[in-house]
LOZAKOL-245941 format. One record per atom (N, C-alpha, C, O, CB): x, y, z. Coordinates in steps of 0.05 Angstrom, whole numbers, padded with zeros to 5 digits, always signed. Glycine has a CB too. Example, Ala and Ser with C-alpha at 12.3 -4.5 7.8 and 13.67 -1.06 7.14 Angstrom:
// LOZAKOL-245941
+00264-00114+00156
+00246-00090+00156
+00264-00066+00156
+00285-00066+00169
+00226-00089+00181
+00257-00045+00142
+00273-00021+00143
+00258+00001+00157
+00268+00023+00161
+00282-00012+00114
//
This chain:
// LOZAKOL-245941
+00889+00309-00078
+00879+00292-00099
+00856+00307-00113
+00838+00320-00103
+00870+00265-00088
+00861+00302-00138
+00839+00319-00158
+00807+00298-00166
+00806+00276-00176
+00861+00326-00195
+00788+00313-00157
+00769+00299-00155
+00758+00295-00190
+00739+00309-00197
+00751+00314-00133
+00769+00275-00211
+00755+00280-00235
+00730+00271-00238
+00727+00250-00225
+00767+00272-00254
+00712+00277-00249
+00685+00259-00256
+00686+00229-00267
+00695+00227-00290
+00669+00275-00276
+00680+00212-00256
+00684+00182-00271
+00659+00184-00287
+00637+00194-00281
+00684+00152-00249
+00667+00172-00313
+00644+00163-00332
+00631+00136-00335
+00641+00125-00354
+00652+00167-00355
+00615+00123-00326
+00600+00098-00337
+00586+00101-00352
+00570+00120-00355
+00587+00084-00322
+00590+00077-00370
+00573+00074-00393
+00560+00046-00394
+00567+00024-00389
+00589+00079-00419
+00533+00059-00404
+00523+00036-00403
+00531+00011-00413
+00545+00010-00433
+00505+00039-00410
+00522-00017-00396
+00526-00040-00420
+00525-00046-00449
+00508-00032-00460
+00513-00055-00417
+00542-00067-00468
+00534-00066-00489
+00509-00077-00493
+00498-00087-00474
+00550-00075-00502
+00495-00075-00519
+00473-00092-00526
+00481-00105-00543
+00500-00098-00557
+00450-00083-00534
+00468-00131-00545
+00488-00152-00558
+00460-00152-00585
+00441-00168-00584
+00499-00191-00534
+00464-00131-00605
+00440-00141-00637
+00452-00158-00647
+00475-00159-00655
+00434-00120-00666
+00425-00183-00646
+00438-00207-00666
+00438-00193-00691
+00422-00176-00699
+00418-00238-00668
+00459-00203-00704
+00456-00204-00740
+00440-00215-00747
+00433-00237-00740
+00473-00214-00758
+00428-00195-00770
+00399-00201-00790
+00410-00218-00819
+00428-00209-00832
+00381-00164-00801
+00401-00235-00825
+00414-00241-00846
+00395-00238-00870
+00372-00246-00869
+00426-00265-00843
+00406-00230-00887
+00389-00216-00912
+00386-00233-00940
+00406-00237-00953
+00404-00186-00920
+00365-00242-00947
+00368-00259-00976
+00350-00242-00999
+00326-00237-00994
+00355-00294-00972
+00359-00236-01018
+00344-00218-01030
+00323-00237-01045
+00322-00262-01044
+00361-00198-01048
+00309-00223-01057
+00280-00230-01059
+00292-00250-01091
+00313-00248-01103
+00251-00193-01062
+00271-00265-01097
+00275-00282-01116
+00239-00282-01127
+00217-00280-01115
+00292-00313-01103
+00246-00284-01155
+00218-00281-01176
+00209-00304-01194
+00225-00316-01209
+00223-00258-01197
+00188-00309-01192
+00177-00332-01222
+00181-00315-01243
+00168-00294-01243
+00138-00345-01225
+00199-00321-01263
+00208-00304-01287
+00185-00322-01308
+00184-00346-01304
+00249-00306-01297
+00171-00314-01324
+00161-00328-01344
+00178-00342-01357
+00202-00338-01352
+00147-00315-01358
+00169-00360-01378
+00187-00369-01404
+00158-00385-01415
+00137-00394-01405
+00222-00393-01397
+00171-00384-01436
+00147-00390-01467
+00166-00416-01474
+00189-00422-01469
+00147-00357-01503
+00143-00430-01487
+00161-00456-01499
+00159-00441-01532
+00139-00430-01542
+00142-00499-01494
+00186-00445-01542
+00199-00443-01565
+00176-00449-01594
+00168-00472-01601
+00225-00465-01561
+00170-00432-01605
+00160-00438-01625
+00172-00442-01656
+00184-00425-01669
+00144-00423-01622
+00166-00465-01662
+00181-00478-01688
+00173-00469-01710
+00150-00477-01716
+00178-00506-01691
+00184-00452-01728
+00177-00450-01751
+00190-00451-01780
+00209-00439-01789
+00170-00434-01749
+00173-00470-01793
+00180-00489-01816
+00192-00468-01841
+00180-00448-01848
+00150-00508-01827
+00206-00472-01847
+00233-00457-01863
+00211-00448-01894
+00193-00462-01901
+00270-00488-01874
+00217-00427-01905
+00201-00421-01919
+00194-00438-01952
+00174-00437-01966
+00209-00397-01917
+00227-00455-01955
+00216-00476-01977
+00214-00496-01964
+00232-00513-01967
+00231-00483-02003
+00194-00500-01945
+00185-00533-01946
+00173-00540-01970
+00162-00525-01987
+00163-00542-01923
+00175-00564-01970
+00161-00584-01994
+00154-00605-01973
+00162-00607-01950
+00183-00597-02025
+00136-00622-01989
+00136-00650-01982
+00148-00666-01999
+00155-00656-02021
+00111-00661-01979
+00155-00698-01991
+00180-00714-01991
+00160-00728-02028
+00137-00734-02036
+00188-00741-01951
+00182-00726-02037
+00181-00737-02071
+00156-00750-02080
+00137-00740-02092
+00205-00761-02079
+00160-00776-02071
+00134-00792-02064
+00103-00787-02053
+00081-00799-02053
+00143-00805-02047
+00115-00765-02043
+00072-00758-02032
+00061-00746-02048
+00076-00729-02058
+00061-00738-02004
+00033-00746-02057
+00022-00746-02070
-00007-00722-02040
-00017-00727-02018
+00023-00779-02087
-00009-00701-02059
-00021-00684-02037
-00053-00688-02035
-00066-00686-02055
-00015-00653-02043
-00063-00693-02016
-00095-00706-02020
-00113-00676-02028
-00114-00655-02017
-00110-00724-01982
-00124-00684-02047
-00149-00672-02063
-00174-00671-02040
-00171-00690-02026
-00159-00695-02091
-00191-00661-02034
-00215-00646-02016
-00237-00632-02029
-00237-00607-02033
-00204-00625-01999
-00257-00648-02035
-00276-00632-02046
-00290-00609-02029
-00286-00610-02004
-00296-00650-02055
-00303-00592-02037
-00313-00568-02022
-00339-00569-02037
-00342-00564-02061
-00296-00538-02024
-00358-00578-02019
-00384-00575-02035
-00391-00544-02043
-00381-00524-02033
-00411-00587-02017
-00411-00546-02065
-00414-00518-02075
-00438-00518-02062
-00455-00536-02062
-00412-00510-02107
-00439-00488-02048
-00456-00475-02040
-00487-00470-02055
-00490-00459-02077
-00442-00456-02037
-00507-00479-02038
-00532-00475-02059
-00538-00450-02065
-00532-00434-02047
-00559-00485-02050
-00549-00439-02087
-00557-00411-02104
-00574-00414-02120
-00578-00430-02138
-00539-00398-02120
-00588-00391-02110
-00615-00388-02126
-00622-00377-02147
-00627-00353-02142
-00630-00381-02115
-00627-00385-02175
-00630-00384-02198
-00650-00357-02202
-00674-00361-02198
-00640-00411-02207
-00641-00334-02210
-00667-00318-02214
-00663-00322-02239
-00639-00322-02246
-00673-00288-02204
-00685-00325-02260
-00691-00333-02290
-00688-00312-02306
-00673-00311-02326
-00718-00343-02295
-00703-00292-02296
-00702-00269-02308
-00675-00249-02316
-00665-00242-02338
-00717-00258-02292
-00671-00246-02298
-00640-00238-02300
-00619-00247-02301
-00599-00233-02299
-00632-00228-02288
-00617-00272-02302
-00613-00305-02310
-00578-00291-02292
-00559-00280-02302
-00615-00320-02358
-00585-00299-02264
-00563-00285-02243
-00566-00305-02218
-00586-00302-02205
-00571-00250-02233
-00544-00328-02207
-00540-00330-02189
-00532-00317-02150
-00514-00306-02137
-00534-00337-02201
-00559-00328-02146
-00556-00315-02123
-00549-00338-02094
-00564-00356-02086
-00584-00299-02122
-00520-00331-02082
-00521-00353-02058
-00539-00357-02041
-00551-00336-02040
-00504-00352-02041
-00552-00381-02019
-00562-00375-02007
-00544-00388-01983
-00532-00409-01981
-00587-00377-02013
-00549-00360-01960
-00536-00368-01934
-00539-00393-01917
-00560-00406-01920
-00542-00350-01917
-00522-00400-01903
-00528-00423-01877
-00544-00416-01864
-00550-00393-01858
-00509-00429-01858
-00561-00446-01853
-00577-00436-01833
-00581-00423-01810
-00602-00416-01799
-00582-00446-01829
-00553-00421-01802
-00552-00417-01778
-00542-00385-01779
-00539-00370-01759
-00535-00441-01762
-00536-00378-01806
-00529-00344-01812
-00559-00332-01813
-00563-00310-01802
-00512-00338-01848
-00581-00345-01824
-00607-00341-01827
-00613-00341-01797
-00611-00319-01786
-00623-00362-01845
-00616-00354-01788
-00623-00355-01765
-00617-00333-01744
-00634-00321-01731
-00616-00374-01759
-00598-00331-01744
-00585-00303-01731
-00587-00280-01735
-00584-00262-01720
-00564-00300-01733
-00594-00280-01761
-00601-00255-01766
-00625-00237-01761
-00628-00213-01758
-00598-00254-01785
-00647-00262-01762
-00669-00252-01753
-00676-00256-01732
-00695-00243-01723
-00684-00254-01765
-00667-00274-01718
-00669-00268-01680
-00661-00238-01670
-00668-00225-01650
-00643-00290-01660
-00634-00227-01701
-00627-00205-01676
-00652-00177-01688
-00658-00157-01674
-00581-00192-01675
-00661-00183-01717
-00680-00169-01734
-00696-00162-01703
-00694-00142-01690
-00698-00190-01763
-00714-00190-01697
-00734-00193-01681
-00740-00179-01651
-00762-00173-01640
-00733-00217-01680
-00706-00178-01637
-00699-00173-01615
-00700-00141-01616
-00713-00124-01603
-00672-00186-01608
-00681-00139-01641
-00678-00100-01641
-00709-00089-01648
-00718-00073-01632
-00652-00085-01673
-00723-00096-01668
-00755-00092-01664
-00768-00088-01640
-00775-00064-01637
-00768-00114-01671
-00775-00104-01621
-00789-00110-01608
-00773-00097-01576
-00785-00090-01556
-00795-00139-01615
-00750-00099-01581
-00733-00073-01555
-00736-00048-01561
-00738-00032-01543
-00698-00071-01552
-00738-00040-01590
-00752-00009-01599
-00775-00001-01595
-00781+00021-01587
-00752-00003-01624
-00794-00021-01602
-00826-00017-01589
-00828-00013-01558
-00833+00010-01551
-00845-00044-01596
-00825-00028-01543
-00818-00030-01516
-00811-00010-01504
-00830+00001-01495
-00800-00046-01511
-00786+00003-01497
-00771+00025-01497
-00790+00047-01506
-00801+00061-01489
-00747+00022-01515
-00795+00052-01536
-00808+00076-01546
-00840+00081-01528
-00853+00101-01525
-00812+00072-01582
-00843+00061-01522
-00868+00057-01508
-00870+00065-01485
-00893+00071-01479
-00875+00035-01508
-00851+00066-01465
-00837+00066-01438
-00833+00101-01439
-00843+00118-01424
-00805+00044-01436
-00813+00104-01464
-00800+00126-01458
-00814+00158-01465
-00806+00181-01460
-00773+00121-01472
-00839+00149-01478
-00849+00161-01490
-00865+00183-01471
-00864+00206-01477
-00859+00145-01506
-00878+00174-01449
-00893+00194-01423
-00866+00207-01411
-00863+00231-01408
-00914+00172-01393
-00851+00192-01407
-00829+00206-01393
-00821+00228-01399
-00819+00247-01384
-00809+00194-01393
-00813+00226-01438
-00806+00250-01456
-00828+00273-01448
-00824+00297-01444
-00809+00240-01490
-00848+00263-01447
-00866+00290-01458
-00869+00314-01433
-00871+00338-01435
-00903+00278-01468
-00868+00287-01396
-00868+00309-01383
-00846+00318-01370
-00849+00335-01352
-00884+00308-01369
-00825+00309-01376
-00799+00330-01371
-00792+00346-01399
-00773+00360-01398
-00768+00310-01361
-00804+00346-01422
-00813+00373-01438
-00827+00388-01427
-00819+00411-01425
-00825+00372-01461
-00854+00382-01415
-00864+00401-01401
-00859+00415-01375
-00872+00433-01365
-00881+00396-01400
-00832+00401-01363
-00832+00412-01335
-00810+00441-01349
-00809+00464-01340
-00816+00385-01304
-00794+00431-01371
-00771+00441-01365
-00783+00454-01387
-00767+00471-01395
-00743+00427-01364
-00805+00455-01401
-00822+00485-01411
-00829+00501-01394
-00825+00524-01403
-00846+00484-01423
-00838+00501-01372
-00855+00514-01348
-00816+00533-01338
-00813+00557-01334
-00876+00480-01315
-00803+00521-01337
-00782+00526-01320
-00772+00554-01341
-00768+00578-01334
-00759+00494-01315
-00769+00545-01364
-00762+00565-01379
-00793+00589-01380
-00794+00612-01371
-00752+00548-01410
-00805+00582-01387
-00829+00616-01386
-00832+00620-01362
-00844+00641-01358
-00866+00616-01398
-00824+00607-01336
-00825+00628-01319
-00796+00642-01316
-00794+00662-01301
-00835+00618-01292
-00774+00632-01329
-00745+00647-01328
-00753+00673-01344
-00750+00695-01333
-00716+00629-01344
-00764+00672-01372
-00774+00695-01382
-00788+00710-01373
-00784+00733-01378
-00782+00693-01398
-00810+00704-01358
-00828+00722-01343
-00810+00734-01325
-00811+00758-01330
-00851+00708-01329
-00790+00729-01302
-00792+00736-01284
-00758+00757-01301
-00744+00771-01285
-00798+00711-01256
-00751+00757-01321
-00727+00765-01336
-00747+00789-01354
-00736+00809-01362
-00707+00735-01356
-00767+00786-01358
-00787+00809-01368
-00785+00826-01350
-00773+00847-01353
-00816+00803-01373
-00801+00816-01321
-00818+00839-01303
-00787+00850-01294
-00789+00873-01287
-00844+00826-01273
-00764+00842-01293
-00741+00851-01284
-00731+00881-01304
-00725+00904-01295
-00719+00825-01286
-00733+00872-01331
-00718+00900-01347
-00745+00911-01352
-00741+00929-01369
-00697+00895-01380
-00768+00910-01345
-00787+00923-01344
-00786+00943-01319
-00795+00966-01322
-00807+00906-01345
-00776+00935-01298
-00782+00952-01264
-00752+00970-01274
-00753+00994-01268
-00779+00924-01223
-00726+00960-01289
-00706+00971-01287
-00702+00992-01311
-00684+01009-01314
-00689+00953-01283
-00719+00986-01323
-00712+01006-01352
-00729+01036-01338
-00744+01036-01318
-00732+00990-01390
-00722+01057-01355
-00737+01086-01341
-00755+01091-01372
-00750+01088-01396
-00707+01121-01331
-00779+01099-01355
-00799+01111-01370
-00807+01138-01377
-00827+01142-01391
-00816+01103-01362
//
């Protein structure tokens, strides 16, 4: 009798099935915007209401006999809060910045004449006499 090699194999493994749902998204959407056909009219009968627009006060120069508007208050107003603000942040600042300027001019003067000095005594020792 011929001795063959028997093979065992291991048990199965039993993988549950994965079940797969693909991914799903909030798609935007816009609500529909209506727009009124380019000859609208209104209907026979209406009569379109009138709106006065007060006129703006202006100031009479005589001389040059020339209307001039004058602004809202609240355009006046604004304007020279920001007049007042940019003023007075320029003083401030210039005031501040002003020692600062002068001695980092002077450091970074010092820095430069000694680059020249020490760029002198150099082509001075290297040049031949």
């Amino acid at each position: 009798m011929i001795n063959a090699p028997k093979l065992t194999l291991p048990k199965v493994v039993d993988i549950p099935q994965l079940l797969f749902k693909p991914p799903t998204a909030k798609i935007p959407f816009y609500k529909p915007i209506v727009v009124p056909p380019s000859d609208l009219r209104p209907p026979a009968d209406v009569e379109p209401q009138k709106t006065e627009q007060p006129t703006p006060p202006k100031l009479n120069i005589p001389v040059l006999d020339f209307d001039v508007p004058i602004p809202e208050t609240a355009v006046v107003i604004t304007a020279v809060t920001t007049a007042v603000v940019a003023v007075a942040t320029t003083t401030v600042t210039q005031s501040l910045f002003e020692p600062i300027k002068k001695k980092v001019q002077k450091f970074l003067q010092g820095k430069i004449n000694k680059w020249k000095e020490k760029r002198k005594a150099r082509n001075l020792a290297s040049s031949p006499e």
